[in-house]
C-alpha positions in Angstrom: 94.7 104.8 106.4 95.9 102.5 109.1 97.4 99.2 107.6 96.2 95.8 108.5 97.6 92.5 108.2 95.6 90.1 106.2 96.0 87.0 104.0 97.4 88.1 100.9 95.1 87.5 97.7 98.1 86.9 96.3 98.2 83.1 97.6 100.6 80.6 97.1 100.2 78.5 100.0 97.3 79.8 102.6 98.6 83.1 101.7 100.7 84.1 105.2 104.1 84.9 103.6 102.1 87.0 100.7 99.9 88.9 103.6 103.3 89.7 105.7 105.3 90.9 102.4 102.4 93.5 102.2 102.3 94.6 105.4 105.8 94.8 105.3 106.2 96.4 102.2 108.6 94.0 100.2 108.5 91.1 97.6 106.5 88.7 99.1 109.6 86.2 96.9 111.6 87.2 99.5 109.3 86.6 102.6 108.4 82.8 101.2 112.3 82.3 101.1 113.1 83.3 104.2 110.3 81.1 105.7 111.1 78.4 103.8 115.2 78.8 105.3 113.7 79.0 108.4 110.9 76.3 108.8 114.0 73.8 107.2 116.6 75.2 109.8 114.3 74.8 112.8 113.0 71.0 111.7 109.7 71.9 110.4 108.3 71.5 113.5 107.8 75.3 115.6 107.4 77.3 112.3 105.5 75.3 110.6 102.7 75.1 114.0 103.2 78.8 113.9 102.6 79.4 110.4 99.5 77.2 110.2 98.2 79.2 113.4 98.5 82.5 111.5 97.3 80.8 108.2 93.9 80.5 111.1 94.2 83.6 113.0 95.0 86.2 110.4 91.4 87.6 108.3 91.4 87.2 104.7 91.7 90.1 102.4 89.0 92.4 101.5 89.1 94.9 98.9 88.4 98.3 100.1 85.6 99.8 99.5 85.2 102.8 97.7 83.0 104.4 101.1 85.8 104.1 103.4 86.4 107.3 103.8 82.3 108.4 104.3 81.7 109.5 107.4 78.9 108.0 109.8 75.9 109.8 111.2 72.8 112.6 109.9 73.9 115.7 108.8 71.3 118.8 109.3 71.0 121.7 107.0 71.1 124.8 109.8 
């Protein structure tokens, strides 16, 4: 299964840092400290645009579905 980033339903704020810690495949802790480090280092200004872009571009989470794996189309009995 391919992975895809989404909003993490894990939310503390818009859910951007929690979506990229799951993509990413660490704490999501870790990933709101680093942004936070950042976004102060850089004047609030270009992360903060950035982060509220992805907080707009980025799909929200959906649980999977338990048919994901069912495959499309008729079958016929031969």
């Amino acid at each position: 299964m391919q992975k895809k980033l989404t909003k993490s339903k894990n939310k503390v704020f818009l859910g951007v840092c929690g979506g990229i810690a799951d993509y990413l495949g660490v704490d999501p802790t870790m990933i709101r400290l680093i942004a936070v480090v950042l976004i102060a280092c850089t004047g609030f200004f270009p992360l903060t645009i950035i982060y509220l872009v992805a907080a707009v571009i980025m799909p929200d989470y959906q649980e999977p579905s338990k048919h994901d794996d069912a495959v499309d189309g008729e079958f016929k009995e031969k």
